[in-house]
C-alpha positions in Angstrom: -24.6 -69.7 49.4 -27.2 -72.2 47.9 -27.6 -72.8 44.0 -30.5 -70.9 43.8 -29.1 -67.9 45.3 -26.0 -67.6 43.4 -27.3 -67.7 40.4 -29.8 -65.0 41.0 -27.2 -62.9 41.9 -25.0 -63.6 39.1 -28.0 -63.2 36.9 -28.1 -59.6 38.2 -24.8 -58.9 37.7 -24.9 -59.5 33.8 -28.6 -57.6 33.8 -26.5 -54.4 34.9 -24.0 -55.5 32.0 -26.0 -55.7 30.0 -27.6 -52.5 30.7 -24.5 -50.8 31.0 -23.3 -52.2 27.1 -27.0 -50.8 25.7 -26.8 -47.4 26.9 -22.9 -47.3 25.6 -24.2 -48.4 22.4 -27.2 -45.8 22.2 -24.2 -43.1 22.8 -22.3 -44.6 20.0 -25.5 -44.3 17.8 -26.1 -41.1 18.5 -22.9 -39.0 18.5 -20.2 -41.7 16.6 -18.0 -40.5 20.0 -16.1 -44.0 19.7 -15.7 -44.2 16.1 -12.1 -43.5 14.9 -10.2 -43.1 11.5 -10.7 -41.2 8.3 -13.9 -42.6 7.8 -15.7 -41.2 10.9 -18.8 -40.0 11.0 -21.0 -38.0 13.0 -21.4 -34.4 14.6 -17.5 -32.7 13.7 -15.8 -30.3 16.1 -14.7 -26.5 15.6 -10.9 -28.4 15.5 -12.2 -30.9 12.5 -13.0 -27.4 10.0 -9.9 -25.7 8.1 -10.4 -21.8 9.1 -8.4 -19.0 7.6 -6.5 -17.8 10.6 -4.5 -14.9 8.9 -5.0 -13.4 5.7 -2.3 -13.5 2.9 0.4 -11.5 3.0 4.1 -10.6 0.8 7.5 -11.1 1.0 10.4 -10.9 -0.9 8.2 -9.3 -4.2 11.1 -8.0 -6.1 12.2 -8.5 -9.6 10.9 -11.8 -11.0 9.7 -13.5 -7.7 7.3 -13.3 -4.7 6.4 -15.3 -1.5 2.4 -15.6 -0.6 1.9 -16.5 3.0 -1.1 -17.3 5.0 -1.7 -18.9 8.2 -4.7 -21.3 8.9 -5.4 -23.7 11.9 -3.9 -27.0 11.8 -5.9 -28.8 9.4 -4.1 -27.7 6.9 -2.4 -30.4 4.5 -1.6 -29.2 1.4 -1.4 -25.4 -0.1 -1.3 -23.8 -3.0 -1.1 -20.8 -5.1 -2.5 -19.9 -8.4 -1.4 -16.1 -10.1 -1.5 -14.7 -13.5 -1.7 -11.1 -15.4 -5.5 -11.8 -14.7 -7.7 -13.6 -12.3 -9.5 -15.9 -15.5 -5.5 -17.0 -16.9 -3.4 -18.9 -13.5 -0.6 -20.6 -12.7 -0.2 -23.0 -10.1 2.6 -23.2 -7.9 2.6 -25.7 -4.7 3.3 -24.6 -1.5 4.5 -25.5 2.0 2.1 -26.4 4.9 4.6 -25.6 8.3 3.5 -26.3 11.9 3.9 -23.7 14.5 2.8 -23.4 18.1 -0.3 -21.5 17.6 -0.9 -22.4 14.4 0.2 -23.4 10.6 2.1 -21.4 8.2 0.9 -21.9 4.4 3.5 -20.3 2.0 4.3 -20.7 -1.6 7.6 -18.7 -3.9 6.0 -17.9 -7.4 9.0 -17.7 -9.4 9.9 -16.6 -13.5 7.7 -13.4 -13.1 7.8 -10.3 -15.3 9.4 -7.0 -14.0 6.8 -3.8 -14.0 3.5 -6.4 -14.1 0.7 -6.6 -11.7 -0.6 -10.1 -10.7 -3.4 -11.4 -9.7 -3.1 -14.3 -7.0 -5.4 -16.8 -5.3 -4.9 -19.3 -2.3 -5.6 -22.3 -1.8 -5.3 -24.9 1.1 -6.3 -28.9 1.2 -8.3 -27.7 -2.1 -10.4 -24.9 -0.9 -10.1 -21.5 -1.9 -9.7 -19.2 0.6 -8.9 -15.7 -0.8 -8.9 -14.6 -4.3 -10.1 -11.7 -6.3 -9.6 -8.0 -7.6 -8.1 -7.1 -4.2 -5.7 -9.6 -4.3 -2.4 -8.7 -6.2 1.0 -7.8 -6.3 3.1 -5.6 -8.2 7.2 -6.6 -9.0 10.0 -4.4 -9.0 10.1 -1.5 -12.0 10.9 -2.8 -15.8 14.0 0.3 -15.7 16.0 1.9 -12.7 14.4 5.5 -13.5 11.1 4.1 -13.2 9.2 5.7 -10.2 8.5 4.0 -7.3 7.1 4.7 -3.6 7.5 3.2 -0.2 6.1 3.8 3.4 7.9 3.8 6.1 6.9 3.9 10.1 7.6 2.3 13.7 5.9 1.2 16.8 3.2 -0.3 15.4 0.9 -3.2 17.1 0.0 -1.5 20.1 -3.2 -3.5 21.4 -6.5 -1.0 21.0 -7.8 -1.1 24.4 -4.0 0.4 25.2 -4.9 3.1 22.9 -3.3 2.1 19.9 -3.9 3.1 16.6 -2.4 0.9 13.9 -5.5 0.3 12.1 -6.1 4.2 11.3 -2.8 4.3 9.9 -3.1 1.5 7.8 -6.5 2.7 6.7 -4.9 5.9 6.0 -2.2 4.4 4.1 -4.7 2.2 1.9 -6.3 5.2 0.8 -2.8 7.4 -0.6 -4.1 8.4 -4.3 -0.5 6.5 -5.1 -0.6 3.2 -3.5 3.1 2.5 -2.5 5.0 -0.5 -3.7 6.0 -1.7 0.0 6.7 -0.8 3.4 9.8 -1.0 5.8 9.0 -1.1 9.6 11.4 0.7 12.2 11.3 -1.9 14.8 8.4 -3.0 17.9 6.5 -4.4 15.4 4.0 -5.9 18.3 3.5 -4.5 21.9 4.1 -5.3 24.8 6.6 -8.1 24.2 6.6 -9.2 20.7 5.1 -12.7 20.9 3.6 -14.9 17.8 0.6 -15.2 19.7 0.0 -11.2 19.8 0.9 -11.0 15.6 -3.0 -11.6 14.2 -4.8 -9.2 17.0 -2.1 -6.3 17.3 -0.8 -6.5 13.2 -1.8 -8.3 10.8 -6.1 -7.9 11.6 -5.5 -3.8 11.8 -3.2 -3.6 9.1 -5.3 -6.3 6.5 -6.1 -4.0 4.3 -2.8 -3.1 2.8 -0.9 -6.3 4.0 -2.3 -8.3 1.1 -0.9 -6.4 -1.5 1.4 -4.5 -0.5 4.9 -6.1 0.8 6.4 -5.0 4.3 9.9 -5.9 5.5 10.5 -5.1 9.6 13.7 -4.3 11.2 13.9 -5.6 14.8 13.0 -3.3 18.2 13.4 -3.6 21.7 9.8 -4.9 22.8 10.8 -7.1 19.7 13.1 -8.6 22.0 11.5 -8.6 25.3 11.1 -12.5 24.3 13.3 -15.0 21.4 12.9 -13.1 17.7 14.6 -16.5 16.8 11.3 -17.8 17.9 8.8 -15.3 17.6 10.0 -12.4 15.5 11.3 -14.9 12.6 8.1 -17.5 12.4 6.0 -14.5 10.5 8.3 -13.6 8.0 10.5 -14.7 5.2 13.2 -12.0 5.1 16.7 -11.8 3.3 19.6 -13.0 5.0 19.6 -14.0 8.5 16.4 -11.4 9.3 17.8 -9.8 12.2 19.9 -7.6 9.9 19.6 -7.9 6.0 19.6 -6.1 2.5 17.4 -5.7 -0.6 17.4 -3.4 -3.5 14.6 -2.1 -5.5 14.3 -0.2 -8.6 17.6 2.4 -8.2 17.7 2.6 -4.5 19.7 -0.2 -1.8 18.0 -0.4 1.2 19.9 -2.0 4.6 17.6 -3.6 8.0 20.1 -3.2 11.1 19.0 -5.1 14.6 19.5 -2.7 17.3 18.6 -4.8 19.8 18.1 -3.1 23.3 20.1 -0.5 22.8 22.9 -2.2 21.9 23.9 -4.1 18.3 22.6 -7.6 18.0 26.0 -9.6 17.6 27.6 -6.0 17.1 31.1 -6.9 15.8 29.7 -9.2 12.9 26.6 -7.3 12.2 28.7 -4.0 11.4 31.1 -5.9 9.7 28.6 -7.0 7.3 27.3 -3.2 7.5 30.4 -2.0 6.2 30.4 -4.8 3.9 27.4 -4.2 2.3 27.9 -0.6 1.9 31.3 -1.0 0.2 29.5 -3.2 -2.4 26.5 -1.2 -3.2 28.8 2.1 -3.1 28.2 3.7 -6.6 26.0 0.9 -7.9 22.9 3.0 -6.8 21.3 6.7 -6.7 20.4 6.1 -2.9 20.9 3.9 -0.2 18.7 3.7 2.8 19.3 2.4 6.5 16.6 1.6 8.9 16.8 0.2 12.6 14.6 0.8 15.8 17.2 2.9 17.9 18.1 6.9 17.4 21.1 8.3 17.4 21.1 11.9 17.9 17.4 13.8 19.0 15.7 16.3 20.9 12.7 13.7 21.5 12.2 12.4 25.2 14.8 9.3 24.4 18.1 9.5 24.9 21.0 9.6 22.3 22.1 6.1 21.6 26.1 6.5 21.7 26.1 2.9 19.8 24.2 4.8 16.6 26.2 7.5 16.6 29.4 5.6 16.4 28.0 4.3 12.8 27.4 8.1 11.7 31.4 8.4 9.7 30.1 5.0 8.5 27.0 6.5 7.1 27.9 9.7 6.1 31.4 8.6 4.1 29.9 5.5 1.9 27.0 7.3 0.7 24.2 6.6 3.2 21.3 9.3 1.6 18.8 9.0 4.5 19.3 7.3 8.1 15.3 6.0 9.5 14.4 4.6 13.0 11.4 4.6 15.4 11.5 4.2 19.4 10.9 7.7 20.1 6.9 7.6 19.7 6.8 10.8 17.6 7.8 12.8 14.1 11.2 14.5 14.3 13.8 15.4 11.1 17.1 16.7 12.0 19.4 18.8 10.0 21.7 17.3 7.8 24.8 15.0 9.2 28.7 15.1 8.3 30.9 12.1 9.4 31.8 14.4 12.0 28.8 13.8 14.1 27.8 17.1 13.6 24.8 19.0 11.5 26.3 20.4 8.5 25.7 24.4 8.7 25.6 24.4 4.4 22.8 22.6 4.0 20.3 23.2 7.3 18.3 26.1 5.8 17.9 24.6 2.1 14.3 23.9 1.1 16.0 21.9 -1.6 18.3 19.5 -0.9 21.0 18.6 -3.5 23.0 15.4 -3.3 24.9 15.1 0.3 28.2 13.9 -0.4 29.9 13.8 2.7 26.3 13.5 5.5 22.6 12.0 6.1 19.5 13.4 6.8 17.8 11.2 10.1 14.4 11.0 10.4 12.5 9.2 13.3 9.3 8.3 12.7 7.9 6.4 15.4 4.2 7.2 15.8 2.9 4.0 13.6 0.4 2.7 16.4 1.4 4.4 19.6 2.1 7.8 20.5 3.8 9.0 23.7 0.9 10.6 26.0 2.3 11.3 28.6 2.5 15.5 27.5 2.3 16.7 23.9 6.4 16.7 23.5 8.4 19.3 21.6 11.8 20.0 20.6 12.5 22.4 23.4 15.8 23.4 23.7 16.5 21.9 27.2 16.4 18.5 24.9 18.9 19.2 22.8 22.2 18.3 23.7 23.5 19.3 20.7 21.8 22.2 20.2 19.6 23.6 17.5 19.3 20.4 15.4 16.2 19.6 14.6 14.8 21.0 11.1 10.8 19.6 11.7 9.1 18.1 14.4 5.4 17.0 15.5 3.5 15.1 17.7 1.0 13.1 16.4 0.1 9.5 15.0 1.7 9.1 11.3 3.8 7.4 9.1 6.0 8.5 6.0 6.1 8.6 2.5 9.4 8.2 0.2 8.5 8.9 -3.8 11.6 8.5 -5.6 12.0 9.0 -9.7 15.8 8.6 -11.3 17.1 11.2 -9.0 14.6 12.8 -7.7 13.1 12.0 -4.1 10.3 13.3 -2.4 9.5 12.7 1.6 6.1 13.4 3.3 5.4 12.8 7.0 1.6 12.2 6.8 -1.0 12.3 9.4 -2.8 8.9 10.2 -6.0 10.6 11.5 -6.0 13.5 9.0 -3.9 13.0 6.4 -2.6 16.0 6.8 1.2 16.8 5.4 3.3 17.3 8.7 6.3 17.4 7.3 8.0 16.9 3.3 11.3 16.9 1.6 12.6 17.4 -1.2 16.4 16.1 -3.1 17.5 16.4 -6.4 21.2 14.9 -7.5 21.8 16.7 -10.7 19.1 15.3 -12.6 16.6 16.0 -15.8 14.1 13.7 -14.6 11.7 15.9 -12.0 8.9 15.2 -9.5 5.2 15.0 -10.5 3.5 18.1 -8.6 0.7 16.5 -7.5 
């Protein structure tokens, strides 16, 4: 190759370069694609804007404490909450920023508060303010044990829409009760089908936003629940008591007591009723009633079978002054008759429209139409499901959830339609008190 020719070719080698390098640098001019660093510029990506991913929600709102949490998308860096008797005076409290798999938990304890009070909260995250307003509050546990107080109570909840699940009607119903109640327990398959993190915003927390924000919920665990890890699913989207597969909180005059019931079986049986038995001989006397909730039946007349594992607990709950026994799994409404530590319905008190106190038994209620409702035929407590015999005092079939209203010593109990409203069921107990019920 002669001079000439070799540089003519090396000449339109760096022309290309050169060409190459200009159209690079009209790229970089026009979308900043190769600029890096906190001082970028140009055109930002969904991933670069903070977005709300789940709306607040309570935990542990007791005495003189509460926990806000809220999940965003991972450009969250800092968090915070601000609450006061009003939305114009605030405190602010700092919070946590948590990563998770799908996205990032922001939480914050607010701590010192007054017993009885409403507040007022807003949240905050890397400075902006993401929720706030009227609708935004809380209310802590009553100044005085005779203070009245309400709670809901249901199972079998997140069941995806196009399945033909329901929970935002009952949520909706729930948000409208003329007396708002002060939180919520849930009786286990808290998200269908299997109980992931991912399925938490679409199947619970989007249908049930209207009441999650201000009013406080505390699950027990179910068997779809456990159809993957709770360790690493169930426990990411919430901040329970104790080790939150089986835990304990009290409120105003009443103990209540979460049990895991796994599949069918007692998660880590021999130390979870060890701590059941426990916890019962410390709250024995302390309290006008006790409640236990799980996922799993024990006795029924529904289309589940008896779970032997339950019933084995019944002398537990019926000698240390268990008032009412609550669970879900059966996708229906069904009361039974009174319980002795005998495992069998106490004959004194089956036909009583009034119940007095229950010294020696239980009333069991499943309630397990939250957001799904067995479909395959309109079920009923024929007699042919009833191993036991004539043991059920109400029963119905439909979507619902129930009520609990309990003053001093007075309780009230209505089963309540979530496309009605309708009462389906109620309840009454008095333990030898003055104090009685409103009427209303």
């Amino acid at each position: 190759m002669n001079k000439i020719s070799y540089e003519m070719k090396l000449f339109c080698k760096e022309g290309f370069a050169f060409r190459i390098w200009s159209l690079m640098l009209v790229l970089v001019l026009a979308f900043g694609t190769f600029s890096c660093g906190p001082g970028r510029k140009g055109r930002a990506s969904a991933s670069d804007t903070l977005e709300l991913l789940r709306e607040p929600y309570l935990q542990a709102v007791f005495s003189d404490s509460a926990s806000v949490l809220w999940k965003t998308n991972a450009k969250a860096e800092t968090c915070k909450v601000l609450f006061g008797l009003d939305t114009a005076t605030m405190t602010e409290v700092d919070g946590i920023v948590e990563p998770q798999e799908y996205n990032t938990l922001n939480y914050a304890t607010l701590k010192g508060l007054e017993r009885g009070k409403r507040y007022y909260y807003k949240i905050i995250t890397n400075g902006k303010v993401l929720a706030s307003g009227e609708d935004y509050y809380f209310k802590t546990e009553p100044a005085d044990s005779i203070a009245d107080f309400s709670f809901y109570a249901m199972g079998d909840i997140g069941e995806p829409a196009d399945e033909g699940g329901f929970p935002a009607v009952t949520a909706n119903r729930i948000n409208i009760l003329e007396r708002r109640p002060d939180f919520g327990i849930g009786l286990g398959d808290i998200v269908y089908p299997d109980g992931e993190s991912h399925g938490y915003d679409e199947h619970f927390f989007k249908p049930l936003a209207p009441i999650m924000k201000n009013i406080p919920f505390y699950p027990a665990l179910g068997n779809h629940d456990w159809h993957v890890n709770p360790d690493r699913n169930f426990t990411k989207e919430w901040q329970l008591p104790g080790n939150e597969h089986y835990y304990s909180f009290d409120y105003g005059n009443a103990h209540f007591i979460a049990l895991d019931s796994r599949e069918g079986e007692f998660f880590d049986r021999d130390n979870q009723v060890a701590w059941l038995k426990n916890d019962l001989a410390e709250a024995k006397g302390k309290y006008d009633w006790v409640f236990v909730y799980l996922h799993h039946n024990g006795r029924t007349c529904t289309y589940k079978d008896d779970y032997p594992h339950v019933i084995k607990l019944y002398e537990v709950f019926a000698t240390q002054g268990v008032d009412f026994v609550l669970n879900g799994h059966a996708h229906t409404y069904e009361r039974l008759k009174p319980y002795g530590a005998d495992g069998k319905v106490l004959a004194d008190y089956a036909g009583l429209e009034i119940l007095p106190e229950i010294k020696e038994g239980f009333v069991s209620i499943t309630t397990g139409a939250g957001g799904k409702l067995k479909s395959v035929k309109k079920w009923s407590p024929d007699p042919e499901n009833c191993d036991e015999g004539d043991i059920v005092a109400k029963a119905a079939h439909e979507g619902h959830f129930t009520v609990f209203e309990i003053k001093g010593k007075s309780l009230r109990m209505k089963a309540i339609s979530s496309s009605t409203g309708e009462v389906l069921d109620s309840l009454r107990m008095e333990k030898l008190t003055s104090i009685t019920m409103n009427s209303n």
